[in-house]
C-alpha positions in Angstrom: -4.6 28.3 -0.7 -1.1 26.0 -1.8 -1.0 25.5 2.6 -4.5 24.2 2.7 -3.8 22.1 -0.5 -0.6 20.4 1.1 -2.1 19.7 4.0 -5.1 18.1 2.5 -2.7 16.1 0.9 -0.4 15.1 3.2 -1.4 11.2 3.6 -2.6 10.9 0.0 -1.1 8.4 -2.5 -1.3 9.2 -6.0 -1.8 5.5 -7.6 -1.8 4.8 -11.1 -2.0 1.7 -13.3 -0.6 0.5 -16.8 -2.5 -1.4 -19.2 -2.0 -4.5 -18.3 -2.0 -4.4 -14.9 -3.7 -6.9 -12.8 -5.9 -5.1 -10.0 -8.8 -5.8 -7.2 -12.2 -4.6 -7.3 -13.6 -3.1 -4.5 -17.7 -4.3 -4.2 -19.6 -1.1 -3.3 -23.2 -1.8 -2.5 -24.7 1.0 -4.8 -22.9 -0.4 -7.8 -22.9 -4.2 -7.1 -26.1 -4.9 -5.2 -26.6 -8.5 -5.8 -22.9 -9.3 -5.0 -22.9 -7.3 -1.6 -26.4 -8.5 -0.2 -24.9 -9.7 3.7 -21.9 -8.9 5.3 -19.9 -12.0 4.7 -19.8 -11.8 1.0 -16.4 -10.6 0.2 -16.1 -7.1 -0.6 -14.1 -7.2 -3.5 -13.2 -9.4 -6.1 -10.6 -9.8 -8.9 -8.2 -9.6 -9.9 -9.1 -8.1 -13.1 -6.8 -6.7 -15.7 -6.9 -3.4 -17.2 -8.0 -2.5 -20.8 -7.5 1.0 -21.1 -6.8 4.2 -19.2 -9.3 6.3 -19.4 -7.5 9.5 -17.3 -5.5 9.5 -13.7 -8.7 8.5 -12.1 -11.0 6.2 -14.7 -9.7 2.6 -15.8 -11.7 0.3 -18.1 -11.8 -3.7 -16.6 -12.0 -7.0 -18.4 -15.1 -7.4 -16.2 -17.2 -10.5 -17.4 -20.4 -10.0 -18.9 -22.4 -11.5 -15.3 -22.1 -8.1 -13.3 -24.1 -6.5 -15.7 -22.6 -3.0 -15.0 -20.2 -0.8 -17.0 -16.5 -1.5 -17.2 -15.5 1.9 -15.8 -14.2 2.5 -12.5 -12.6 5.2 -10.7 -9.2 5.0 -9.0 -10.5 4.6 -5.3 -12.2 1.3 -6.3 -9.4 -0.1 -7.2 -6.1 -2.0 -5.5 -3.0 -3.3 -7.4 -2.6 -7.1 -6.6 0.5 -8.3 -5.6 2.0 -10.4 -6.8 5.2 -11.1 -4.9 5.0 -13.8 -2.9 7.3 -14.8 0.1 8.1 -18.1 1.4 5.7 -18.7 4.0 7.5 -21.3 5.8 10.3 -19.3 6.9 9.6 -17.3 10.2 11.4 -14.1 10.6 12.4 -14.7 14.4 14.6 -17.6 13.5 18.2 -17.5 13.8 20.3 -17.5 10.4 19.0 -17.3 6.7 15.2 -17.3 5.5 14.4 -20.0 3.1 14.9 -18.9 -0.6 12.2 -16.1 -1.9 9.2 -17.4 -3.5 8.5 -14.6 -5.9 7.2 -14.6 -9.6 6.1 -12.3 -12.2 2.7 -12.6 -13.8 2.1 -12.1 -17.5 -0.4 -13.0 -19.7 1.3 -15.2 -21.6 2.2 -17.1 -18.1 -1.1 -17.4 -16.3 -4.2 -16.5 -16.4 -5.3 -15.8 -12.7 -9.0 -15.1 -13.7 -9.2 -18.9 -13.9 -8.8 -19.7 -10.1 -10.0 -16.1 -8.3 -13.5 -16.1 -9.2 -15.1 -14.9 -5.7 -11.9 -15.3 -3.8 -10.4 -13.2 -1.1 -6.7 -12.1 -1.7 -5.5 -14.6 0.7 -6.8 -17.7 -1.3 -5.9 -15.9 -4.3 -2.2 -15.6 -3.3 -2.0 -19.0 -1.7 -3.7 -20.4 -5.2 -0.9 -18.5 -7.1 1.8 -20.1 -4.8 0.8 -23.6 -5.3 1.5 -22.4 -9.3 4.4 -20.8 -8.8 6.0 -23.8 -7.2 4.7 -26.2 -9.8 6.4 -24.2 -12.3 9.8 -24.0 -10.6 9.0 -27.5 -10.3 8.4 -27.8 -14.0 11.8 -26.2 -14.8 
């Protein structure tokens, strides 16, 4: 039984999150049907942060009152956003030294990323908090 169990396991990731934590929702159509009604609505959305752990697998998210659904959601809808950012003008191929590493840590008392993600892919989202991370090396 412990052979069948490890290999069953093999490629699994355990993944857990901290209150606090700043995560992506994924969109599944039984949960969310309004949000997922065509196939080029985005699929997930976020990032949210995390009230509470409920156990390994249940989270509680500072979901806003419009989705009309409960707060709770298991581990497998969930991603942890990142947010380490590199430069994304230096190119890896080029001779020498990459430009200096653009990379900043998100707390609450920072930012408040809900402000500029609502409906956005991770891509804007990253790009959006890039544009803030510069303005506050910037600022400093």
């Amino acid at each position: 039984m412990k052979k069948y169990q490890e290999l069953g396991n093999k490629g699994r990731k355990e993944l857990f999150f901290k209150e606090g934590d700043w995560v992506w929702l994924h969109l599944g159509k039984e949960r969310f049907p309004t949000q997922r009604k065509s196939k080029l609505l985005p699929r997930g959305d976020g990032p949210f942060q995390i009230l509470k752990r409920i156990n390994n697998n249940d989270y509680k998210l500072d979901l806003p009152s419009s989705y009309n659904v409960s707060n709770s959601f298991n581990v497998s809808d969930l991603s942890p956003f990142d947010i380490g950012l590199k430069n994304s003008w230096s190119n890896s191929l080029q001779n020498g030294v990459d430009d200096e590493d653009v990379t900043t840590s998100l707390s609450s008392k920072e930012a408040n990323p809900r402000s500029i993600t609502r409906s956005m892919t991770k891509g804007k989202a990253l790009f959006s908090l890039s544009l803030f991370s510069i303005s506050l090396v910037s600022i400093s």
